[in-house]
C-alpha positions in Angstrom: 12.9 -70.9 85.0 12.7 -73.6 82.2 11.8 -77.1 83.0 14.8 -79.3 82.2 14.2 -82.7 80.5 17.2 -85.2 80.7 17.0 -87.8 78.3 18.5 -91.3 79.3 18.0 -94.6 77.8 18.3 -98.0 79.8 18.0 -101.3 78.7 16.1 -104.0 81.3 17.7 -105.7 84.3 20.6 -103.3 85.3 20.5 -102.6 88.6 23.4 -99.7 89.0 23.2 -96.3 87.5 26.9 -95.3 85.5 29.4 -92.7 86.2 27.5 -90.1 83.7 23.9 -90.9 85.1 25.2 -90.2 88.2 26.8 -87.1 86.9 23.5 -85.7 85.7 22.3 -86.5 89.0 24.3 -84.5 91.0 24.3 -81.7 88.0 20.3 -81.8 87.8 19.9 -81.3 92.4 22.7 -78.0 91.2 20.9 -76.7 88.9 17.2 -77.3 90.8 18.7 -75.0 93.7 19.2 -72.6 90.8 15.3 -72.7 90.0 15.4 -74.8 87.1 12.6 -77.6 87.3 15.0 -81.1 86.3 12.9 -84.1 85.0 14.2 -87.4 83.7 12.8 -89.2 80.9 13.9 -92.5 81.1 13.4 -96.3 79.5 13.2 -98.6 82.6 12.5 -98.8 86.1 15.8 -100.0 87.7 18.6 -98.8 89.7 19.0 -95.0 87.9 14.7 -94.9 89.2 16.1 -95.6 92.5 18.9 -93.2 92.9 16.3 -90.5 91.3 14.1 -91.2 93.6 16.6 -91.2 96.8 17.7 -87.9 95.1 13.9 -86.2 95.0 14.2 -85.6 91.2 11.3 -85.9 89.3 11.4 -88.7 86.0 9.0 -89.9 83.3 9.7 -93.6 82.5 8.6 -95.3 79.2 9.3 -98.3 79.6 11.3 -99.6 76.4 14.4 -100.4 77.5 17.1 -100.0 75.1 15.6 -100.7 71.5 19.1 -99.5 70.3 20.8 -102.6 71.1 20.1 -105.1 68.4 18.7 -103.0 66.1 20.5 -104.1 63.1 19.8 -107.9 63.5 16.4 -107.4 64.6 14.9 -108.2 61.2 11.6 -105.3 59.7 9.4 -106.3 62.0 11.6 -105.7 65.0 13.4 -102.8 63.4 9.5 -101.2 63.6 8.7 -102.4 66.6 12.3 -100.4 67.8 11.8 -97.5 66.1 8.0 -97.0 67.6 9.7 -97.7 71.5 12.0 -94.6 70.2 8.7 -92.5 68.9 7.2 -93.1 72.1 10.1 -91.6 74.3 10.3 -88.6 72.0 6.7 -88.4 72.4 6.9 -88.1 76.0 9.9 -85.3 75.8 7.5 -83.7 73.5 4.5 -83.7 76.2 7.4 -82.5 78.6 8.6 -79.5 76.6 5.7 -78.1 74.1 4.8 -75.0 76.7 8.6 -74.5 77.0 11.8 -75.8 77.9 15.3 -77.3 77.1 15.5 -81.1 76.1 19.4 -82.3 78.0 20.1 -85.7 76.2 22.9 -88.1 77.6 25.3 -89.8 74.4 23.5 -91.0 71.1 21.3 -93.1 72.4 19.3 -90.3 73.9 19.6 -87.8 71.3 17.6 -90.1 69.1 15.2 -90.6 71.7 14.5 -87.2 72.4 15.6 -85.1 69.6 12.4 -85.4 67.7 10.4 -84.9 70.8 12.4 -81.6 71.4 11.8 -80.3 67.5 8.6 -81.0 67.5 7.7 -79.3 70.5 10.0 -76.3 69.9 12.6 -76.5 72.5 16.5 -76.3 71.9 18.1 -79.5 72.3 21.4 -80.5 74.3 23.8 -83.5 72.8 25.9 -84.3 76.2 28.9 -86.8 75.5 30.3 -88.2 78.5 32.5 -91.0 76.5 34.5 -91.6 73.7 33.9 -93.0 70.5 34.8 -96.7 69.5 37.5 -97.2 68.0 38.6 -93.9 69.2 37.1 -92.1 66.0 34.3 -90.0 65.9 30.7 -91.8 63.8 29.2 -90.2 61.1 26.2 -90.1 63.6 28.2 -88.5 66.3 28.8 -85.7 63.6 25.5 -85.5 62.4 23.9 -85.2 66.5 26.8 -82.1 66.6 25.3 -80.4 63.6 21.5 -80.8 64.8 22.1 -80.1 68.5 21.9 -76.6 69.6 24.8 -77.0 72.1 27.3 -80.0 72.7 29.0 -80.7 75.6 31.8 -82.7 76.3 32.7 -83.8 80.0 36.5 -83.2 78.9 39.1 -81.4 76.5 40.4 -83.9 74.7 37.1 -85.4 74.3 36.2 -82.4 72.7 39.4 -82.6 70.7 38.4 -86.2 69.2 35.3 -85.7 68.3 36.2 -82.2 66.3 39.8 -83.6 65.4 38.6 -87.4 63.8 36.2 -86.5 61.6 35.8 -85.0 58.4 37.6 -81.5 57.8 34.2 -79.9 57.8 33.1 -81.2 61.4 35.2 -78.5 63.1 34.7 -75.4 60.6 31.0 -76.1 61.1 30.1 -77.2 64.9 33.4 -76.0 66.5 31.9 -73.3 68.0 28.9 -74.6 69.2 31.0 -77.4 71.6 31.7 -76.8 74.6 34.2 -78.8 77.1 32.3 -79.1 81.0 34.3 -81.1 83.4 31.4 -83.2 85.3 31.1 -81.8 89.0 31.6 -83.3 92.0 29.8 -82.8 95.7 33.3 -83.3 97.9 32.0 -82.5 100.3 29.9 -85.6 100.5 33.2 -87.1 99.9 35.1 -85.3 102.8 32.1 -86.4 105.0 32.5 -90.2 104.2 36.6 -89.5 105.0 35.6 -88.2 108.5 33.1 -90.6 109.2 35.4 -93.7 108.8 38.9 -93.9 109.1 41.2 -95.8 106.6 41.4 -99.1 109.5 38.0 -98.9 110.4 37.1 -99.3 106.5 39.3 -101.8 105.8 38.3 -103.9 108.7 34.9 -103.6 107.8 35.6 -104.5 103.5 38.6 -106.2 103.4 41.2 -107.6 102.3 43.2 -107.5 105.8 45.5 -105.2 107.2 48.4 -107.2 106.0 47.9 -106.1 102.2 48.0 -103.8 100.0 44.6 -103.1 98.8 44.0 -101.8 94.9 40.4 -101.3 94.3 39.0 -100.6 90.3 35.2 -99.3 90.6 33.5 -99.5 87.7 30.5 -101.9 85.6 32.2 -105.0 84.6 32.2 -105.0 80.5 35.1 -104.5 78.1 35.4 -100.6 78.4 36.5 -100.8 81.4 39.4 -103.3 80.8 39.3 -106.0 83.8 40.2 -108.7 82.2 43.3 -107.6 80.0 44.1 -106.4 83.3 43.4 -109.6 84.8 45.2 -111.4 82.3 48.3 -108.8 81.5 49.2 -107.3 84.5 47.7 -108.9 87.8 49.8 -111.9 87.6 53.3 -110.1 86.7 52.5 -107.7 89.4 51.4 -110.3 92.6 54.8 -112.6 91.5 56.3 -109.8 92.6 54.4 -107.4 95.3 52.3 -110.9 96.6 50.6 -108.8 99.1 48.7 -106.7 96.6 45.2 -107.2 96.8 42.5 -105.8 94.0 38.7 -105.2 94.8 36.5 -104.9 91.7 33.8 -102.8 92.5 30.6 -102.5 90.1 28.0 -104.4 89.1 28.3 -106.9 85.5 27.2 -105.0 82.6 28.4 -108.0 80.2 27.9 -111.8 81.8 29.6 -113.2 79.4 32.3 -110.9 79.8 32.1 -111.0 83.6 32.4 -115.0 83.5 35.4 -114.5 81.2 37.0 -112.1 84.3 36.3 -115.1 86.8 37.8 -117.8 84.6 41.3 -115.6 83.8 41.3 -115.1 87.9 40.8 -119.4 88.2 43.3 -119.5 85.1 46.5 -117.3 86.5 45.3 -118.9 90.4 44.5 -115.5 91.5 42.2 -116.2 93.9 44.0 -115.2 96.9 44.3 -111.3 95.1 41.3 -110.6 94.1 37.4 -110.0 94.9 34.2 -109.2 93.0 32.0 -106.9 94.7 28.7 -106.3 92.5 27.0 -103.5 92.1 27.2 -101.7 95.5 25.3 -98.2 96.6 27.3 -95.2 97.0 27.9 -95.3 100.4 29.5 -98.6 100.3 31.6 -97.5 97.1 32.8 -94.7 99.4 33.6 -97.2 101.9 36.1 -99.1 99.3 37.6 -96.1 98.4 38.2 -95.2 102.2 39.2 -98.6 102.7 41.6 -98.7 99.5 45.6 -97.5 99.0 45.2 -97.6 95.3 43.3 -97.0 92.2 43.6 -99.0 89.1 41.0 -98.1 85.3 42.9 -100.1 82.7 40.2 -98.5 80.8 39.8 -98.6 76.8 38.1 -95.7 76.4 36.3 -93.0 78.7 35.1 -89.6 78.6 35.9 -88.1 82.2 36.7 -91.3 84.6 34.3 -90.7 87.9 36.0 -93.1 89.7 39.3 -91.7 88.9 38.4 -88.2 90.6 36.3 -90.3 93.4 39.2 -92.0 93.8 41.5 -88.7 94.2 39.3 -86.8 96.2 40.1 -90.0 98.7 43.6 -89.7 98.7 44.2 -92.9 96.2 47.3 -92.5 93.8 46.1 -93.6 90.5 47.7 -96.1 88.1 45.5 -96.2 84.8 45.4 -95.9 80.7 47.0 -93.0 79.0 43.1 -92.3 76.9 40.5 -89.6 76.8 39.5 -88.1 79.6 42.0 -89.8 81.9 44.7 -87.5 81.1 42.9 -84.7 82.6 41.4 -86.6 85.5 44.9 -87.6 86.7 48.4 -86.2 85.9 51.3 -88.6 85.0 53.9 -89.2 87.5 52.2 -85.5 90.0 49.0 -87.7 91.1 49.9 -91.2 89.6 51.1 -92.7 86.7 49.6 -93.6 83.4 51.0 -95.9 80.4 49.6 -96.5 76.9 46.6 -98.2 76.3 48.2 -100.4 73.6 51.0 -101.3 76.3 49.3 -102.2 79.3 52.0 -104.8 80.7 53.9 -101.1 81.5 50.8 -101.2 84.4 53.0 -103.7 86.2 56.1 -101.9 87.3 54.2 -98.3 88.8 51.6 -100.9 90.2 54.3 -102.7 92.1 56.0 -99.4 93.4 52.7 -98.1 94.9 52.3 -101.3 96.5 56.1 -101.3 98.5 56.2 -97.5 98.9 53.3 -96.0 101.3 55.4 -92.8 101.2 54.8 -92.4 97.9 51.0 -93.6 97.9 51.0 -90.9 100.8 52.0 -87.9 98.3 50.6 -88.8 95.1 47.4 -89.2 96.8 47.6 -85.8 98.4 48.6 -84.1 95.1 45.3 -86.0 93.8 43.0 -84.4 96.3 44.3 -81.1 95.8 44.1 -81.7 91.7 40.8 -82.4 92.0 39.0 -80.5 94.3 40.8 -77.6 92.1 38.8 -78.8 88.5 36.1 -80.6 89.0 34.1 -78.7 92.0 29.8 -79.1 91.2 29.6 -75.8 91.3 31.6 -74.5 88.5 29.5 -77.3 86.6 26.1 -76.0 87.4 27.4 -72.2 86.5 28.8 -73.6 83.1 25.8 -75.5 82.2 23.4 -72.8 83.5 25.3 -69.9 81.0 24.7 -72.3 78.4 20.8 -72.6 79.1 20.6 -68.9 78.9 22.5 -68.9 75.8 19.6 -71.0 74.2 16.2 -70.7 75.9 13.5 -70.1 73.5 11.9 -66.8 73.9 
């Protein structure tokens, strides 16, 4: 079997590893049991190092950071400086893959950093895209990684659809074919194991908020993707005025301090103090413990690509109440497992919040249709397969 190299780029100081890291995780311990050999190449040693390492996976780090961010202020010499960080990780993919091999990058940001390294040292190369584009458009760079790449994959269908459909008319004719849509996978069993371990009291005695509320919980890094503080500012106050036992825990670690602060000061602002706590970043054990301990899930998310904590959150029995965008409308089904409402009308939030909070009945079923929902799509093992036919599709030789 091929070694495997997964390509991620971190920037300094970030202590928690994201939804699609651990993704390609639990995708990279499937497809070792296979008899691949998985290796990360990554730019920092932080929190993804640590799960890595707790995983047994084997990783490469250059340590770079992210010399994406910036770039275009950073003046010639730092522009240089940036662009010989990026030659060095493709020089260690290239190390990696030049007796053979299959180069797995994770969004743009890696394909730059390893695409070369792959070229150069003959192996095919992998463009995985786990979120969608800003401004909900696909970039001229997006294209161009589709047309280079051997295979894409997107974590969801209509990811696939925007990148292919918001482009020019020749992005479909020419890459169509080569994208393919792979739900990320999911180990519920771990899940199912956490469920038994715990029960719902025993959770929420240990986390909070109290048996006397209504506990909402929205997992996920703190920065503007993810949509906390329109939430905080749009919704949460509406919704307590009238369901004043609803509690929300935000769970994740800030990947924006400047937006994080701005979270805090709307909370101080609309005196929601009582209603609301910030966890930081928290191991996965413990996120499992907030799910356990929750009776909602909230993403007021701008944009994804397949929401983890969404199907996390499912596979827990949590009705969901999120955004109407990519990936999310495969992840949860409007008014069958929850409800969703337009991104550009996220005061709507308010009323389906609220009647989760008074009806347990209905959290009861919508949760249940969840778990089913889920534990139907996104299963790790159809993952591996799917990713696995691909490799065979494309090794060298």
């Amino acid at each position: 079997m091929y070694d495997i190299v997964f390509v991620v780029v971190r920037p300094f100081g970030k202590n928690d590893a994201y939804g699609g890291e651990k993704s390609a995780i639990a995708t990279a311990l499937g497809l070792r049991d296979l008899g691949y050999r998985p290796l990360f190449v990554t730019t920092a040693v932080d929190g993804l190092v640590a799960e890595l390492e707790a995983a047994g996976l084997d990783f490469t780090v250059v340590p770079v950071g992210d010399p994406f961010t910036g770039f275009r202020a950073s003046g010639l010499v730092g522009r240089a400086r940036r662009l010989a960080a990026i030659a060095r990780v493709n020089a260690a993919v290239y190390r990696r893959v030049r007796h053979g091999g299959i180069v797995h990058t994770s969004a743009m940001t890696g394909f730059l950093s390893g695409y070369f390294g792959g070229l150069l040292g003959g192996a095919p190369v992998i463009y995985h895209v786990r979120t969608a584009s800003m401004g909900q458009k696909v970039r001229k760079l997006e294209e161009l990684a589709m047309l280079l790449a051997r295979r894409t994959i997107t974590v969801s269908g209509s990811l696939r659809d925007q990148f292919l459909k918001t482009g020019s008319r020749l992005t479909e004719p020419l890459v169509g074919r080569r994208v393919r849509t792979i739900y990320n996978g999911f180990d519920f069993a771990e899940m199912d194991a956490a469920i038994a371990a715990e029960s719902h009291a025993a959770a929420r005695a240990a986390v909070g908020p109290g048996p006397a509320r209504v506990s909402a919980v929205l997992v996920g890094a703190i920065f503007r993707d993810k949509g906390q503080l329109p939430f905080l500012e749009k919704v949460l106050p509406a919704a307590v005025a009238q369901a004043p036992e609803l509690h929300v825990t935000f769970v994740g670690g800030a990947k924006d301090a400047g937006y994080h602060q701005a979270c805090l000061d709307a909370v101080r602002h609309h005196r929601l103090e009582d209603h609301v706590t910030f966890t930081g970043y928290q191991p996965k054990p413990r996120v499992f413990r907030h799910y356990r301990a929750a009776d909602i899930l909230i993403l007021p998310s701008e944009r994804e690509g397949l929401p983890r904590c969404v199907i996390e959150g499912h596979a827990f029995g949590l009705p969901v109440v999120a955004t109407a965008v990519v990936g999310t409308v495969e992840a949860a089904r409007d008014g069958e497992t929850g409800f969703l409402v337009p991104l550009e009308r996220l005061e709507e939030m308010v009323a389906p919040l609220v009647r989760l909070t008074r009806d347990a009945d209905l959290r009861a079923r919508l949760g249940a249709a969840g778990a089913a929902h889920v534990r139907g799509a996104f299963g790790l093992e159809e993952n591996v397969r799917a990713i696995a036919e691909i490799y065979r599709e494309i090794a060298p030789g």
